[in-house]
N, C-alpha and C positions, 0 to 999 in steps of 0.2 A: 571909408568915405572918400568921394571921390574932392578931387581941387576942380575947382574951377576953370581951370586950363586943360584941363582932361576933358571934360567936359564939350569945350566947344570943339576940340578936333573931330571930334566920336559922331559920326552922321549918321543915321538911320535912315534907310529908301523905305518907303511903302511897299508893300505887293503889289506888282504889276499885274497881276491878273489873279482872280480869285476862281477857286476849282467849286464850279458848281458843276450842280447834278448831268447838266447837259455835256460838259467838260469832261465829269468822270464818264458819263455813259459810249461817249466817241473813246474813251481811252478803253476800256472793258471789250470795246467792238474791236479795236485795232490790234489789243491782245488776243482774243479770242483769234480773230484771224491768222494770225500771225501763227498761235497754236496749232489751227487745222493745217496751212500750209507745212509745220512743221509735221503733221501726222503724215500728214500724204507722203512728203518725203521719204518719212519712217516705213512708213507701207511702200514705197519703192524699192528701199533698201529692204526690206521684207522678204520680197518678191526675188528680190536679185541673190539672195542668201537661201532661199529656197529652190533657186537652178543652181545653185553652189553646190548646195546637198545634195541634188536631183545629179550632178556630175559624178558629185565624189561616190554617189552609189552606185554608177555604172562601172566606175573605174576601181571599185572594192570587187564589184561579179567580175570584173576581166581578171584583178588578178587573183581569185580563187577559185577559176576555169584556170591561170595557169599556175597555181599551185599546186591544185592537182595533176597539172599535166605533167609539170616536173616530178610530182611524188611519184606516180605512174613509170614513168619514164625511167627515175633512179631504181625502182621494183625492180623494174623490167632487168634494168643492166645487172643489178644485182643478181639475177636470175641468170641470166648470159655467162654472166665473171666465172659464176658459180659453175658453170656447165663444165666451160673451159676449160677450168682448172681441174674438174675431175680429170677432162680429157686428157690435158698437159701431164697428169699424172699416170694416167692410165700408160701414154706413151712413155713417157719416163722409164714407168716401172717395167714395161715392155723390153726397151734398151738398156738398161740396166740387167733387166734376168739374161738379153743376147751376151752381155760384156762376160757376166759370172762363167756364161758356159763355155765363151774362149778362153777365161782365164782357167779353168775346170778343165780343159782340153789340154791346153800349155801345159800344166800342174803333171796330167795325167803321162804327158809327152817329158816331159823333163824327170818325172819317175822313173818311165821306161830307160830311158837314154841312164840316168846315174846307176839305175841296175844294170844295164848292160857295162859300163865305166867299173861298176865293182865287181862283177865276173869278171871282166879282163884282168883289171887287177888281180886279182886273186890269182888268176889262172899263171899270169906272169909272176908273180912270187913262189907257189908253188912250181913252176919249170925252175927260179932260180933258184931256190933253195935246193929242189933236185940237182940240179947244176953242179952247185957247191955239195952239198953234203952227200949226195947220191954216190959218188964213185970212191969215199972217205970210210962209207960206210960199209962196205962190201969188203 
């Protein structure tokens, strides 16, 4: 229950304007409007996300023109490396079998020479042993 004194502070306004049909139907039109303006927009932004894609599809074909240029391209080197290095090898192996046959030569030379070094030797032991024993013996 209210008091008395409550009572009178508590004011009530009337409605200043009452929503009639003519009221709602200008509000219905101003939203609708307001909708289509918001469509258009949308269909602008549409439009503008559609040369978005129309780009990014250009620029997906360039780079898988240069994806494969590069795959192409690393093929190729891969091919080239490959040649190369048979060749690097071929020479290699070329200079290497030159070295074997100098050192084969050397080998052959340093044979000679130590057989010749053990004939003398020998030859000089046997005059020395003559030497000595030769006139001991007789």
């Amino acid at each position: 229950m209210q008091t008395k004194g409550c009572a009178r502070i508590m004011t009530v306004d009337p409605p200043k304007k009452r929503w009639t049909g003519d009221r709602l139907d200008g509000l219905e039109t101003k939203v609708d409007d307001g909708f289509a303006q918001v469509d258009k927009r949308f269909d602008k932004v549409d439009e503008q996300f559609d040369k978005v894609d129309a780009r990014f599809d250009k620029v997906d074909a360039r780079l898988e023109k240069v994806e494969g240029k590069i795959e192409s391209g690393v093929k190729e080197l891969r091919g080239e490396m490959g040649e190369l290095g048979k060749e690097l090898r071929g020479e290699m192996n070329e200079r290497f079998d030159k070295v074997d046959t100098k050192f084969d030569t050397l080998e052959a030379k340093f044979d000679k020479k130590f057989d010749w070094l053990i004939g003398i030797l020998l030859v000089s032991v046997i005059t020395i042993l003559g030497a000595v024993i030769g006139p001991n013996v007789l």
